[in-house]
PQR file with spaces between the fields and no chain letter, atoms N, CA, C, O and H, PARSE charges and radii, in Angstrom:
ATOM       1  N    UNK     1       0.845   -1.200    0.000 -0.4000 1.5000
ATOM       2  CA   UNK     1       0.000    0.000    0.000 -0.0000 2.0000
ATOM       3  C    UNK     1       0.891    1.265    0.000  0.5500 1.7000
ATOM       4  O    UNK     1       0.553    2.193   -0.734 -0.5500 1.4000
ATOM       5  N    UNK     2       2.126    1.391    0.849 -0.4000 1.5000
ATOM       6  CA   UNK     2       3.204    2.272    1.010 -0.0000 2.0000
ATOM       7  C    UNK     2       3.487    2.868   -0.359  0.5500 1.7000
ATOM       8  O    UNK     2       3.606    4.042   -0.711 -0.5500 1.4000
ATOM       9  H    UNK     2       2.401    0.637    1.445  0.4000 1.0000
ATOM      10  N    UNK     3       3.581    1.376   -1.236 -0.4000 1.5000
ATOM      11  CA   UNK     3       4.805    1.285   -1.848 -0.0000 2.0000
ATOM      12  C    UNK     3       3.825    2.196   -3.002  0.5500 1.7000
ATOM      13  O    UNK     3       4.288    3.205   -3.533 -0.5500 1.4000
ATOM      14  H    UNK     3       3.484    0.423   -0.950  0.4000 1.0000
ATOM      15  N    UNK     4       2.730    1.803   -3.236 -0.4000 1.5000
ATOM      16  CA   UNK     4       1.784    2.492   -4.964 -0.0000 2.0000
ATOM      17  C    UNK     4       1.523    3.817   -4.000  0.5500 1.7000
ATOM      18  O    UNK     4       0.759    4.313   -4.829 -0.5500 1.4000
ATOM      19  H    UNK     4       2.354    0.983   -2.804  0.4000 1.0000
ATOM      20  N    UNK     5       1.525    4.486   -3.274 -0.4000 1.5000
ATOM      21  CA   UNK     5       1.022    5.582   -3.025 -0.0000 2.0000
ATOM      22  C    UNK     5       2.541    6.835   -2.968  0.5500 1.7000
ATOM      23  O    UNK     5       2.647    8.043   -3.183 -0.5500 1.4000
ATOM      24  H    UNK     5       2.145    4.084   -2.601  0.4000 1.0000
ATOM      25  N    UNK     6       3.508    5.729   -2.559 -0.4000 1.5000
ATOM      26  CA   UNK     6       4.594    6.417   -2.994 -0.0000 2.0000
ATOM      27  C    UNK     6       5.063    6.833   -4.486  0.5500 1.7000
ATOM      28  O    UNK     6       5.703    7.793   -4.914 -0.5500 1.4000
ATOM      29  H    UNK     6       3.422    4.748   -2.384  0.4000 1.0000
ATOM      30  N    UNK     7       4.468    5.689   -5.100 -0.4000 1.5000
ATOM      31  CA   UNK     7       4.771    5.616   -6.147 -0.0000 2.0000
ATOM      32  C    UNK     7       4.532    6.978   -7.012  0.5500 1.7000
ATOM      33  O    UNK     7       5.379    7.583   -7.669 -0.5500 1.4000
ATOM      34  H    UNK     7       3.948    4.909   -4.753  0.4000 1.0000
ATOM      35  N    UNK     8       2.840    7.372   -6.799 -0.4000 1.5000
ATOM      36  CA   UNK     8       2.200    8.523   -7.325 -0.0000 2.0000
ATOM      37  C    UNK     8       3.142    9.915   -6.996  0.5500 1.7000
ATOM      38  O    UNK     8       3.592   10.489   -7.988 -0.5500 1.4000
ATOM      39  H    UNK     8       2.152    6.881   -6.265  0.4000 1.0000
ATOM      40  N    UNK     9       3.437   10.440   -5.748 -0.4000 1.5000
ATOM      41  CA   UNK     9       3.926   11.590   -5.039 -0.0000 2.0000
ATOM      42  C    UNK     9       5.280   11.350   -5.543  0.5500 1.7000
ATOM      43  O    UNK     9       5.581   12.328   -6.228 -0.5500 1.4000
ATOM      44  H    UNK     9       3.072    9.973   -4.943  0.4000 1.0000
ATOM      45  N    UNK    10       6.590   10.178   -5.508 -0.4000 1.5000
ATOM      46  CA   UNK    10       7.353    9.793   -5.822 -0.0000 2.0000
ATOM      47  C    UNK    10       7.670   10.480   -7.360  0.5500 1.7000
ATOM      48  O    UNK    10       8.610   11.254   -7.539 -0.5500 1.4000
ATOM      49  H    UNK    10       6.345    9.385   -4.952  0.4000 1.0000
ATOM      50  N    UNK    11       6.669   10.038   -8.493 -0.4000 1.5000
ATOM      51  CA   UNK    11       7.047    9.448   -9.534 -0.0000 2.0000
ATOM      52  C    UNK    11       7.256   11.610   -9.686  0.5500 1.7000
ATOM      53  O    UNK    11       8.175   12.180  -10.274 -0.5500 1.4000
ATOM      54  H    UNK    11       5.905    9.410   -8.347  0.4000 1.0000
ATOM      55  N    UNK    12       5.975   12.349   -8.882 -0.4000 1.5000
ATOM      56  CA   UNK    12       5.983   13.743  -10.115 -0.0000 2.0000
ATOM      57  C    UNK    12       7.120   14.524   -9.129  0.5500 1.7000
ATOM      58  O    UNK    12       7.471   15.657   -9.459 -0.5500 1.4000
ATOM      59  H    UNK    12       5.228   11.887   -8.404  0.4000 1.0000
ATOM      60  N    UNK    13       7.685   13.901   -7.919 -0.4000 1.5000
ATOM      61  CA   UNK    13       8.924   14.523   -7.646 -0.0000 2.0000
ATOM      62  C    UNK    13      10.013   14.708   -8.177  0.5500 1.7000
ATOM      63  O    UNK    13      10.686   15.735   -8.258 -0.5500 1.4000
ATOM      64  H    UNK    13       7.399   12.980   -7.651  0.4000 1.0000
ATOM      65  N    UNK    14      10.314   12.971   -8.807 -0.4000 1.5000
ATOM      66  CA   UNK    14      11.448   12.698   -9.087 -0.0000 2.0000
ATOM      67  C    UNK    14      11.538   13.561  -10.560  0.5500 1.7000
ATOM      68  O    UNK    14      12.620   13.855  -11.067 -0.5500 1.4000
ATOM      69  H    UNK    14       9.767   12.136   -8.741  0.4000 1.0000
ATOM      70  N    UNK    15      10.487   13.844  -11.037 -0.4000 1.5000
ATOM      71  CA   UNK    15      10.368   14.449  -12.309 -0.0000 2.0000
ATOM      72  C    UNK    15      10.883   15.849  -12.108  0.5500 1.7000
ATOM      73  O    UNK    15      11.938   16.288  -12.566 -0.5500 1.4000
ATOM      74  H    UNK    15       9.607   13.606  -10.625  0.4000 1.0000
ATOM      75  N    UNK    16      10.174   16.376  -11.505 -0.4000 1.5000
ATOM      76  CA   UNK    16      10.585   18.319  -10.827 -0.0000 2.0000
ATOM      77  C    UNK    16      11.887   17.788  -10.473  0.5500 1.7000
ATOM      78  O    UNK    16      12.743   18.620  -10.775 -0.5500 1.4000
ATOM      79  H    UNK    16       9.317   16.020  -11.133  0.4000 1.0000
ATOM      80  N    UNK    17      12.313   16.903  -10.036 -0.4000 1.5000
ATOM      81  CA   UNK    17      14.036   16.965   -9.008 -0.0000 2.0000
ATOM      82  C    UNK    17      14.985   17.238  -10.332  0.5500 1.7000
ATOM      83  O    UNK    17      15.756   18.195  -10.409 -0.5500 1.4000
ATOM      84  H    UNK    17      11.618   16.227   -9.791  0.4000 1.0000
ATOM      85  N    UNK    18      14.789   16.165  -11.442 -0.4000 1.5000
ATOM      86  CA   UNK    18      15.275   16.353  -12.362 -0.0000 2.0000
ATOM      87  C    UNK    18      15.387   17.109  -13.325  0.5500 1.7000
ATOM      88  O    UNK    18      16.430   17.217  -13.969 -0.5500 1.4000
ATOM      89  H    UNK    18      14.162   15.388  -11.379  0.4000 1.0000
ATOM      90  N    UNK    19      14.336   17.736  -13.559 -0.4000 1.5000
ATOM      91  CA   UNK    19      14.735   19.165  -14.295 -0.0000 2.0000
ATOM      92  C    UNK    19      15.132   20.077  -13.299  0.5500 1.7000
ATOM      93  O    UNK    19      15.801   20.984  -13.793 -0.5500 1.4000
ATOM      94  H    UNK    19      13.488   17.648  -13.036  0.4000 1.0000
ATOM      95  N    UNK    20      15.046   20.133  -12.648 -0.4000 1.5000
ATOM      96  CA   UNK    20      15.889   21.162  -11.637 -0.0000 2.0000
ATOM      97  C    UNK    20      16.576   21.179  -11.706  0.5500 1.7000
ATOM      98  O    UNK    20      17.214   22.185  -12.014 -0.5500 1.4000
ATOM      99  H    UNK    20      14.502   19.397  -12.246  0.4000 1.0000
ATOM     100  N    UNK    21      17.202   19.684  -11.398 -0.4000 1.5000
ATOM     101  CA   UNK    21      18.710   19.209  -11.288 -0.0000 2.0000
ATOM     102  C    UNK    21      19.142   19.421  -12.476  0.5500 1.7000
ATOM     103  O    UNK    21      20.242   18.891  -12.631 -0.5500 1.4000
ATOM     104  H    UNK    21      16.684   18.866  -11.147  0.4000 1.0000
ATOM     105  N    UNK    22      18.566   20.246  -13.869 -0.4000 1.5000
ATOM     106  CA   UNK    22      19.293   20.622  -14.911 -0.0000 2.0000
ATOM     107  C    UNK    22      19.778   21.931  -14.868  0.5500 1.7000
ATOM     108  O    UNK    22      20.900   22.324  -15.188 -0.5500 1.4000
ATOM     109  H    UNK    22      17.672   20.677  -13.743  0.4000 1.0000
ATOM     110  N    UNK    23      18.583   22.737  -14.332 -0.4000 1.5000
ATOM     111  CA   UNK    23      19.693   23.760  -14.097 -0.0000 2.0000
ATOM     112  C    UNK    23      19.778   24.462  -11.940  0.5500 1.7000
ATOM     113  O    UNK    23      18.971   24.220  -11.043 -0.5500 1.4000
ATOM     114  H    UNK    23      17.672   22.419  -14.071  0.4000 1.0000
ATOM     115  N    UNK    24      20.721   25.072  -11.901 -0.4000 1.5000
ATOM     116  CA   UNK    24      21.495   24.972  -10.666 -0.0000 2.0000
ATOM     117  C    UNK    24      20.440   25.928   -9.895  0.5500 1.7000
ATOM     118  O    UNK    24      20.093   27.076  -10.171 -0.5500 1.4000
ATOM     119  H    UNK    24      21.376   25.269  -12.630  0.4000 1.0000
ATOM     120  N    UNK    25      20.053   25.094   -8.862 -0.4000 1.5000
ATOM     121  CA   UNK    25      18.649   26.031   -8.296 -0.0000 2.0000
ATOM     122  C    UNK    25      19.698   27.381   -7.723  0.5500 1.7000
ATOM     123  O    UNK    25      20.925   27.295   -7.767 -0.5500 1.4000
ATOM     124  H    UNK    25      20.334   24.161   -8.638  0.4000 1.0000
ATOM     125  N    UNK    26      19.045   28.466   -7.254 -0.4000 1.5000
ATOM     126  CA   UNK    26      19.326   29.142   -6.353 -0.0000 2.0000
ATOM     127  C    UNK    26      19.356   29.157   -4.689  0.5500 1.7000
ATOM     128  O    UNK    26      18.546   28.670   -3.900 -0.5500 1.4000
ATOM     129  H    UNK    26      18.048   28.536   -7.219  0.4000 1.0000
ATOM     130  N    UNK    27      20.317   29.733   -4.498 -0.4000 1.5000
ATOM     131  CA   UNK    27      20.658   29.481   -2.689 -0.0000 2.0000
ATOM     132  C    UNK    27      19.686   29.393   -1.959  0.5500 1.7000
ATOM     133  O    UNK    27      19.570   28.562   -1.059 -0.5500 1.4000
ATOM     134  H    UNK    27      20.975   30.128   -5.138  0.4000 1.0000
ATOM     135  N    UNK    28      18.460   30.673   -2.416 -0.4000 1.5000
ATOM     136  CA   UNK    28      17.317   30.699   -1.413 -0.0000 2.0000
ATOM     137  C    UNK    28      16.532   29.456   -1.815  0.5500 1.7000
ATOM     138  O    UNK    28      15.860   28.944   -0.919 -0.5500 1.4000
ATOM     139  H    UNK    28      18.555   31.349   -3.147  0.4000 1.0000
ATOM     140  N    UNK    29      16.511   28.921   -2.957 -0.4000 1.5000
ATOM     141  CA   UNK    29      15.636   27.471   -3.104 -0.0000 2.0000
ATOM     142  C    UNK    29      16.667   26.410   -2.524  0.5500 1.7000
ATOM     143  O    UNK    29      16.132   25.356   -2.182 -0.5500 1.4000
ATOM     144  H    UNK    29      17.056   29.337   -3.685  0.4000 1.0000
ATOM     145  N    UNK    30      18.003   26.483   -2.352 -0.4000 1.5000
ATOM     146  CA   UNK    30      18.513   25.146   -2.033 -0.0000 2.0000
ATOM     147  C    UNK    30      18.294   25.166   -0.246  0.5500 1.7000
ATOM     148  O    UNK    30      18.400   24.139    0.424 -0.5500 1.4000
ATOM     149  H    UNK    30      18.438   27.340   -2.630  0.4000 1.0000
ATOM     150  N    UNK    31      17.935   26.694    0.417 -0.4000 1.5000
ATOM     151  CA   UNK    31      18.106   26.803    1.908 -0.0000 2.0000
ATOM     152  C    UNK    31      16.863   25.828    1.659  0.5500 1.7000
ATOM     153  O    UNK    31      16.773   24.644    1.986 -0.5500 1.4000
ATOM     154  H    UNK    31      17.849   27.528   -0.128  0.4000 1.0000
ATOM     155  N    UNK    32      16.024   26.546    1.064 -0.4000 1.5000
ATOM     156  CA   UNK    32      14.272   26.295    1.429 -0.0000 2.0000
ATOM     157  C    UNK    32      14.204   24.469    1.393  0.5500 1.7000
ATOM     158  O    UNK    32      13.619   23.863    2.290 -0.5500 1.4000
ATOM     159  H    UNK    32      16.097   27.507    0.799  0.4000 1.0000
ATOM     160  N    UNK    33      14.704   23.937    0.542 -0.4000 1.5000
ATOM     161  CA   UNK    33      14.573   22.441   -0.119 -0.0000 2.0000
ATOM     162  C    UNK    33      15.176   21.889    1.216  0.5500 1.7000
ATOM     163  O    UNK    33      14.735   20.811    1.616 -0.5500 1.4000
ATOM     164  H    UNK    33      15.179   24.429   -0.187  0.4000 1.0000
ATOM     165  N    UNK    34      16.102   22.499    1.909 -0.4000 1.5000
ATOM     166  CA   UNK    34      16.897   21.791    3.274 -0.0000 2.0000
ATOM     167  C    UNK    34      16.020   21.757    4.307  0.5500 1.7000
ATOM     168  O    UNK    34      15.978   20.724    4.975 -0.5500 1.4000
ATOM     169  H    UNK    34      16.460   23.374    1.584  0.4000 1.0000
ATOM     170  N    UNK    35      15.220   22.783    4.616 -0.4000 1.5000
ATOM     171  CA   UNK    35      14.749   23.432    5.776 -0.0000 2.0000
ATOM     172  C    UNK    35      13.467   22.113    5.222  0.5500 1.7000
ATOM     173  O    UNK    35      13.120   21.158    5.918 -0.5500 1.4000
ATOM     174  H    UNK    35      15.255   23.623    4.074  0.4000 1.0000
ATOM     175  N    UNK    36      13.088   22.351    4.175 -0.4000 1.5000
ATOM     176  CA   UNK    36      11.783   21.852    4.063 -0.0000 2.0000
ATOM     177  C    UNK    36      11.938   20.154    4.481  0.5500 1.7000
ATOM     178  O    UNK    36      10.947   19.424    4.477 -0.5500 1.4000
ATOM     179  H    UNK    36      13.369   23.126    3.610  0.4000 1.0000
């Protein structure tokens, strides 16, 4: 049950992480991404 519900929240993160991770976030988004 964990695992498919992760799956959903998981799958459209890993998507945003990766274009991000194309280009170099800014300091105040990398504090915020820590804190968060």
């Amino acid at each position: 049950m964990a695992r498919g519900e992760k799956r959903g929240p998981d799958d459209i993160e890993s998507s945003t992480s990766k274009r991000r991770r194309a280009a170099p976030p800014p300091p105040a988004e990398r504090h915020r991404r820590v804190h968060f």
